[in-house]
C-alpha positions as CSV (number, residue, x, y, z in Angstrom):
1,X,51.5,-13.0,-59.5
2,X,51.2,-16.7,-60.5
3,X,49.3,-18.7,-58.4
4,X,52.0,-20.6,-57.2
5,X,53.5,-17.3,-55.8
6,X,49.7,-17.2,-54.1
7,X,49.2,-19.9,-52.6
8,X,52.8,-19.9,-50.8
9,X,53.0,-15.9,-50.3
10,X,52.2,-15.8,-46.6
11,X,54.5,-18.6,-45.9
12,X,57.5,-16.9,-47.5
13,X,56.8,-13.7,-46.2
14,X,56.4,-14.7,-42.6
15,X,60.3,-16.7,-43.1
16,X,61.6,-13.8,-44.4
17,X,60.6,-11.9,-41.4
18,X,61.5,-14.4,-38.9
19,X,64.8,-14.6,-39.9
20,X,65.3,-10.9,-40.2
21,X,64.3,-10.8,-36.2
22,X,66.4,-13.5,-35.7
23,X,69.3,-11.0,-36.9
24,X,68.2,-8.2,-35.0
25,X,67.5,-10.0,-32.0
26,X,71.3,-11.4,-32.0
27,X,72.3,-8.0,-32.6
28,X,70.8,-6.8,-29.7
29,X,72.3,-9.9,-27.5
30,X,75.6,-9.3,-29.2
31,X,76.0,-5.4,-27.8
32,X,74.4,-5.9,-24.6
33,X,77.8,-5.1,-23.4
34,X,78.1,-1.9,-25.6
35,X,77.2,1.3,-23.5
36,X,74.3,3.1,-24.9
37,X,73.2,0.7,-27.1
38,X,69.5,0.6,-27.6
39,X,67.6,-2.4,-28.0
40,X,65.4,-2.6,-31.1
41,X,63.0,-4.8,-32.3
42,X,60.1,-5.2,-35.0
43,X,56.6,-5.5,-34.9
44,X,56.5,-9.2,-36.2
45,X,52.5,-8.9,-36.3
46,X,52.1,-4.9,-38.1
47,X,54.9,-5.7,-40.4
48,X,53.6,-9.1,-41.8
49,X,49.9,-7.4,-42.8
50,X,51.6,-4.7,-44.2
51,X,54.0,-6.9,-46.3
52,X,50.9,-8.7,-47.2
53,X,48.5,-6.0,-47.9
54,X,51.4,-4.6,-50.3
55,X,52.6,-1.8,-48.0
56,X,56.3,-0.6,-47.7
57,X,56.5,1.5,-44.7
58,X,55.7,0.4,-40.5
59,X,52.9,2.1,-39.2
60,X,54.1,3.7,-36.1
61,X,51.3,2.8,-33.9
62,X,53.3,0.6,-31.5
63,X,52.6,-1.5,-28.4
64,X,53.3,0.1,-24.9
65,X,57.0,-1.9,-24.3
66,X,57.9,-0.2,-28.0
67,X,58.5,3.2,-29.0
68,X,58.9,4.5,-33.2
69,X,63.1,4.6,-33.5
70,X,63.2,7.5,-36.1
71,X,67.0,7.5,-36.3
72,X,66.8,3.8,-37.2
73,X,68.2,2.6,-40.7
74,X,65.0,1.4,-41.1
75,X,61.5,2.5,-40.9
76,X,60.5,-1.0,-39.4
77,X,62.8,-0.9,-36.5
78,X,61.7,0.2,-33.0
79,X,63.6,0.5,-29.9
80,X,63.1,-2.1,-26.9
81,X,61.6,-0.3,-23.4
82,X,64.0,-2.0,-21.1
83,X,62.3,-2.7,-17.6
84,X,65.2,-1.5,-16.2
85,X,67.9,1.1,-17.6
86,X,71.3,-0.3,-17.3
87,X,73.7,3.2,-15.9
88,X,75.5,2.7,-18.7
89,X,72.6,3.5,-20.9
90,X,72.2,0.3,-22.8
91,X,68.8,-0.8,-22.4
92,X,69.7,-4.5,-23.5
93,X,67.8,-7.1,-21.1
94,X,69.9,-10.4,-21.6
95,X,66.9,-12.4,-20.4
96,X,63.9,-11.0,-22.2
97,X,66.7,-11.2,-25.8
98,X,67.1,-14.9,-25.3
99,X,63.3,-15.6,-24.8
100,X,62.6,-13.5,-27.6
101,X,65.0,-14.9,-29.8
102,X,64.0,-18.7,-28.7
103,X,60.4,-18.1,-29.2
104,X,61.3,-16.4,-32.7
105,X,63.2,-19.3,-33.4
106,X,60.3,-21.6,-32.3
107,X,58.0,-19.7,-34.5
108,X,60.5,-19.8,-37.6
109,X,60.5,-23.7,-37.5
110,X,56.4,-23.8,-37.5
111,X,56.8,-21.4,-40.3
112,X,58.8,-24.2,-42.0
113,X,56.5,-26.5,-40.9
114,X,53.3,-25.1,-42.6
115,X,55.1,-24.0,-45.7
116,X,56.5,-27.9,-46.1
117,X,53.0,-28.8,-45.4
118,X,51.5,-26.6,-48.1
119,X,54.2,-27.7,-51.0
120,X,53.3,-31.2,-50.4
121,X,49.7,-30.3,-50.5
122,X,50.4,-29.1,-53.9
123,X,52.4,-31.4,-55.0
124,X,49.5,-33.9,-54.4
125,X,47.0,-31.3,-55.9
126,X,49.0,-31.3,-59.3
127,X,49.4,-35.4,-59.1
128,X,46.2,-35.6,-58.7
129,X,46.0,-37.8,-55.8
């Protein structure tokens, strides 16, 4: 790894997650209708040291509103605890998808943010100003 790749790692990684939330998160929104349909989400924070740290798999350990989904297509996925179970199964929570897909959204612009911040500080750095 250069150190360009380095000093810009943590940025790109935590984009690349956001925006894979961002896709699950509509997903879930987008079925809330379906019956059955389970809610999932990801572990933004185990996921991003384990990306880091060079790890390929989710450790399972999960917060109480989470739960391991081991039929998921993938290992990083967990399902959503609704509050309240809807009868027809689907434990989508319109409310709590829309905050969490704002607030990811939110969190993906910072992410911009600081990465923009750090190429310019680089860009200064190899000016030499």
């Amino acid at each position: 790894m250069n150190w360009v790749d380095s000093a810009l790692n943590g940025h790109a990684t935590a984009l690349s997650l956001r925006s894979q939330r961002s896709e699950i998160i509509a997903g879930n929104i987008t079925n809330a209708d379906t019956p059955n349909f389970k809610s999932r989400d990801i572990d933004f924070r185990s996921e991003f040291e384990n990306r880091l740290s060079g790890m390929q798999q989710l450790d399972t350990t999960t917060k109480s509103q989470f739960r391991s989904s081991e039929g998921a297509s993938s290992s990083n996925l967990m399902y959503r605890v609704p509050y309240v179970m809807a009868e027809d199964g689907n434990t989508v929570e319109a409310e709590t998808e829309q905050a969490a897909y704002t607030k990811n959204a939110i969190q993906y612009q910072v992410s911009i943010q600081f990465l923009s911040s750090k190429i310019s500080g680089l860009k200064l750095a190899l000016k030499g100003e």
